[in-house]
C-alpha positions in Angstrom: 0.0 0.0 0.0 1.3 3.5 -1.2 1.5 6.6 1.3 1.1 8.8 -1.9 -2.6 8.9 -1.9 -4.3 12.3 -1.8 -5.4 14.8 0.6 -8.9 16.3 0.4 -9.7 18.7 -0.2 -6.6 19.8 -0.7 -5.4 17.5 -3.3 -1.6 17.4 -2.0 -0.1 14.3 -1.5 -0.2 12.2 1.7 3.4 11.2 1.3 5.6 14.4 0.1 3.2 17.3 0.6 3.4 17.5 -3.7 0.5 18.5 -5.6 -1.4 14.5 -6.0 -0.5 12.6 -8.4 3.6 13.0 -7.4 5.9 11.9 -9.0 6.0 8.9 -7.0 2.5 8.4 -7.2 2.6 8.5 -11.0 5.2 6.2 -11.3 3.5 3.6 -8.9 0.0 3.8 -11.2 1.7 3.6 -14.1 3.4 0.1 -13.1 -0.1 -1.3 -11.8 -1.7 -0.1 -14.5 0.8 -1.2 -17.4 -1.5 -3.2 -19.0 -4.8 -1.4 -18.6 -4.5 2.2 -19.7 -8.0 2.7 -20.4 -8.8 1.9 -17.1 -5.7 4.1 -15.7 -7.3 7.1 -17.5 -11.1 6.2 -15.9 -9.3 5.9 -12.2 -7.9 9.1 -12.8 -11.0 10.8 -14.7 -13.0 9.9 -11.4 -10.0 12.1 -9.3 -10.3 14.2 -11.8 -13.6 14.6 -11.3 -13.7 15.4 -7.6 -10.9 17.4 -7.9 -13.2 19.7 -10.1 -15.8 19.6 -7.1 -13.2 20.6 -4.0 -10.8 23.5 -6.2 -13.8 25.0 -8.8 -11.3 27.9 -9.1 -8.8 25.9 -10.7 -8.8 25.9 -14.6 -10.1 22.7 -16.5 -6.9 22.7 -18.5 -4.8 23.1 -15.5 -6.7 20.3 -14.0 -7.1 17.2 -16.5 -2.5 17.9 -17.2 -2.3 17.2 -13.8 -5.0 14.3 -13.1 -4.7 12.9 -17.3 -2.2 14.8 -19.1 0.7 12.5 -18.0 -0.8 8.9 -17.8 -0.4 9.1 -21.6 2.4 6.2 -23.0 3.2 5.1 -26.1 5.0 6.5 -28.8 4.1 9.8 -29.8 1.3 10.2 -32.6 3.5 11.1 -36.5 0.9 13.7 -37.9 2.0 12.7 -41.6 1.5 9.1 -40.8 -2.4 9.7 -39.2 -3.0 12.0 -42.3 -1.7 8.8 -44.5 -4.3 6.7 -43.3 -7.2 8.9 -43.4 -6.3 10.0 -47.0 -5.8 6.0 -47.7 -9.3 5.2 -46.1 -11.3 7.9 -48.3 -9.4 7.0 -51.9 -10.1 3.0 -50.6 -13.9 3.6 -49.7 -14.4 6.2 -52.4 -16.4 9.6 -51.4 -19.4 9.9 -50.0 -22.8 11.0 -51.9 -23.1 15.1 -51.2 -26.7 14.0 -49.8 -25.1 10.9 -47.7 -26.8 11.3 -44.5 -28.0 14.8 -44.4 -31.7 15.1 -42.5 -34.1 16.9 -44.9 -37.7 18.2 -44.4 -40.1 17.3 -47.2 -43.7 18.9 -47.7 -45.6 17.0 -44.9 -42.8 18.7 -42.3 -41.3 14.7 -41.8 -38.4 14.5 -41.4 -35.9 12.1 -43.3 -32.2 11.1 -44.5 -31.8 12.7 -48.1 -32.0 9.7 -50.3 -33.9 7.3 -48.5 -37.6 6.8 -49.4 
């Protein structure tokens, strides 16, 4: 069991007095979680959460870096090579209609997905 868990409402940490998550703290989820990220980033959205509830003066920004922002890992995202894939996708699937599911209104004010009966 960790001595880095928070402090309410103060959110510092119960081990080193450092804003929660440390450093230390950080390090420790990001072992146990190693496998589960998805569920590291709803453990954390739930602090994140409360931490919105006890400091409403902080900024949201300020708040999801320190709760979210770091429990990212991987290797970083290569714009070109994201751009690639979508241009790959729409030249492979061909475009879509211009009327492709757009909602239109006929006489009888129904309405319905242009080019469906």
């Amino acid at each position: 069991m960790t001595t880095h868990g928070p402090v309410m409402p103060i959110w510092s940490c119960g081990g080193c007095d450092l804003p929660w998550p440390c450093p230390t703290r950080k390090r420790e989820l990001r072992a146990e979680y190693a496998d589960a990220p998805v569920s590291l980033a709803l453990y954390l959205g739930a602090y994140l959460v409360q931490a919105a509830e006890d400091m409403p003066w902080t900024p949201a920004g300020v708040l999801h870096r320190r709760f979210l922002g770091w429990s990212r890992t991987g290797r970083p995202i290569d714009a070109s090579s994201t751009a690639s894939q979508y241009s790959n996708r729409a030249t492979r699937t061909g475009p879509r209609p211009a009327s492709a599911g757009r909602m239109t209104s006929d006489d009888t004010g129904s309405s319905r997905v242009a080019g469906n009966p």
